[in-house]
N, C-alpha and C positions, 0 to 999 in steps of 0.2 A: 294539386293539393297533396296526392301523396307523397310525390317527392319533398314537398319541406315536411311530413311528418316523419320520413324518414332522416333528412338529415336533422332535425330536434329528436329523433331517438338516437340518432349514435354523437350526439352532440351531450343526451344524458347521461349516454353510456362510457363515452371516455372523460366527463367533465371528474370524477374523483380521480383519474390518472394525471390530470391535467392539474388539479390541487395539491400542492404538496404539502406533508404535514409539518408540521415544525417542530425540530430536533429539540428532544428534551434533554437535559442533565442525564438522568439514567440511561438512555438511548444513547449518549454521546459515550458515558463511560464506559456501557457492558462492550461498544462497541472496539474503542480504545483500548482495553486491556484487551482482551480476544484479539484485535490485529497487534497489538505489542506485541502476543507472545508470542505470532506467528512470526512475526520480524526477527525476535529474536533469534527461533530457530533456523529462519532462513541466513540470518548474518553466520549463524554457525557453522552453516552446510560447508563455506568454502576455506575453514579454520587451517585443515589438516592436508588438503589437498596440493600439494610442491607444483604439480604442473599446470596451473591455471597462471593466468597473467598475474602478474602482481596490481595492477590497478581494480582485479576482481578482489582480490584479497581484501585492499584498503576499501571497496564500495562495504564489503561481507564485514571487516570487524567496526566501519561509522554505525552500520545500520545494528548491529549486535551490541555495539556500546551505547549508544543512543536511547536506544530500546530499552536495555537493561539500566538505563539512567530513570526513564523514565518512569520504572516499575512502580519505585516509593511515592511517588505523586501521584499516580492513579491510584496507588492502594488508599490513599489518603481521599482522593476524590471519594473514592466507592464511598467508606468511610460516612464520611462528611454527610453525601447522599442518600444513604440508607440503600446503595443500589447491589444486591446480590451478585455474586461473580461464578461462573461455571470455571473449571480447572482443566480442561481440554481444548486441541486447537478443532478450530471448524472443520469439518471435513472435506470441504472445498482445500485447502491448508495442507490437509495431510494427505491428499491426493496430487497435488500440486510436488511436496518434498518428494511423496514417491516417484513421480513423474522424474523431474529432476535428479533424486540418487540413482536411475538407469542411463543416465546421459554422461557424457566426459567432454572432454578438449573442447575443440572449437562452437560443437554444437549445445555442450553443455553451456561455456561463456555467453553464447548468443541468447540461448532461453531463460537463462537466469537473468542476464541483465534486462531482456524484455519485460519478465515479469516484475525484477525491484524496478525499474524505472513505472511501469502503467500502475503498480501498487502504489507508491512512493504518488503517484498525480491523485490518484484515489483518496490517498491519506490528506494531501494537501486540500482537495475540495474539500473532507469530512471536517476537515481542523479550520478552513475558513466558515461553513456553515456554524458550525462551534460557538466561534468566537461573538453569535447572536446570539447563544443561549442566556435564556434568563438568571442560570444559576452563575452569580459573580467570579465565584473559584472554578469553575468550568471554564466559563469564559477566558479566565484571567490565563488560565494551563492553556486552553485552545492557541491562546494570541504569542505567549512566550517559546511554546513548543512548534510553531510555524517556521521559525528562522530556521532550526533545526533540521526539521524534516526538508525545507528548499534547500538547506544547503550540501543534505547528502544528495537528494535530487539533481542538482550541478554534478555532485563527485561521478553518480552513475552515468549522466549523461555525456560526460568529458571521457569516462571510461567507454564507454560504447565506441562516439566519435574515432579516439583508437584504435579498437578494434578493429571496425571498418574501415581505417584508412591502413591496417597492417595487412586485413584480408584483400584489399586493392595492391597493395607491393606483391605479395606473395602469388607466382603465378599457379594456374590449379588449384586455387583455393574459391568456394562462392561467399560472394559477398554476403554480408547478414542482411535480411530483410530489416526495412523502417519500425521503430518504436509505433505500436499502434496508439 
């Protein structure tokens, strides 16, 4: 007897972890502008930098143009929804850029592309759950800005691919660990 009232207490206990709640409009956008900006700045990080690959390059200015495309539609969203916006990146974000401005060459290429490629799957799940939301013009940006975000996601992941397969030619060099 006590063991099923213990497994009916942690069965109550993890049953709200186990519900999840459903993405609203204002959830979808404060969330969407807050990671746009962060993209942005991160597409910027590899603007100015001559000795990074050039396929880093092209991942850093899709994702920086992309993003900055998308600014006016979200501002429109918010807008629309009545949803307030903060002007600051998360601090997850600006620990992450700093992280990153202390790195260079190969290992700079490898953590960067790790992190836009697992951000870039992030942003995809977020923009699919979206595309449920009940608010139409939410929805509608969710569904149209998907092609977008997969297909810088291809560019990162075709950019990585190479890397890895230049860190395998070159002898003395360690390979990058797998995209988690």
């Amino acid at each position: 007897m006590r063991t099923v009232a213990l497994i009916a207490a942690s069965l109550l206990v993890s049953a709200p972890a186990l519900a999840q709640e459903k993405l609203t409009a204002e959830d979808f956008v404060r969330q969407a502008v807050e990671d746009n900006r962060a993209d942005v700045e991160f597409g910027r990080m590899v603007r100015n930098d001559p000795a990074l690959p050039p396929g880093v390059h092209q991942v850093g200015r899709m994702l920086e143009r992309s993003s900055t495309q998308m600014n006016g539609a979200l501002a429109k969203l918010a807008q629309d929804n009545d949803v307030r916006l903060g002007t600051s990146l998360a601090e997850q974000d600006r620990q992450m850029i700093q992280r990153l401005s202390q790195m260079q060459g190969a290992e700079f290429t490898r953590e960067y592309l790790q992190f836009v490629i697992n951000d870039l799957e992030r942003d995809i799940k977020f923009y699919q759950d979206a595309v449920e939301v009940e608010a139409p013009d939410v929805s509608q940006f969710a569904q149209e800005t998907l092609p977008v975000l997969q297909t810088t996601l291809a560019m990162a992941e075709k950019v990585w691919e190479e890397q890895v397969a230049q860190a395998e030619l070159e002898p003395g060099r360690v390979e990058p660990p797998p995209a988690e």
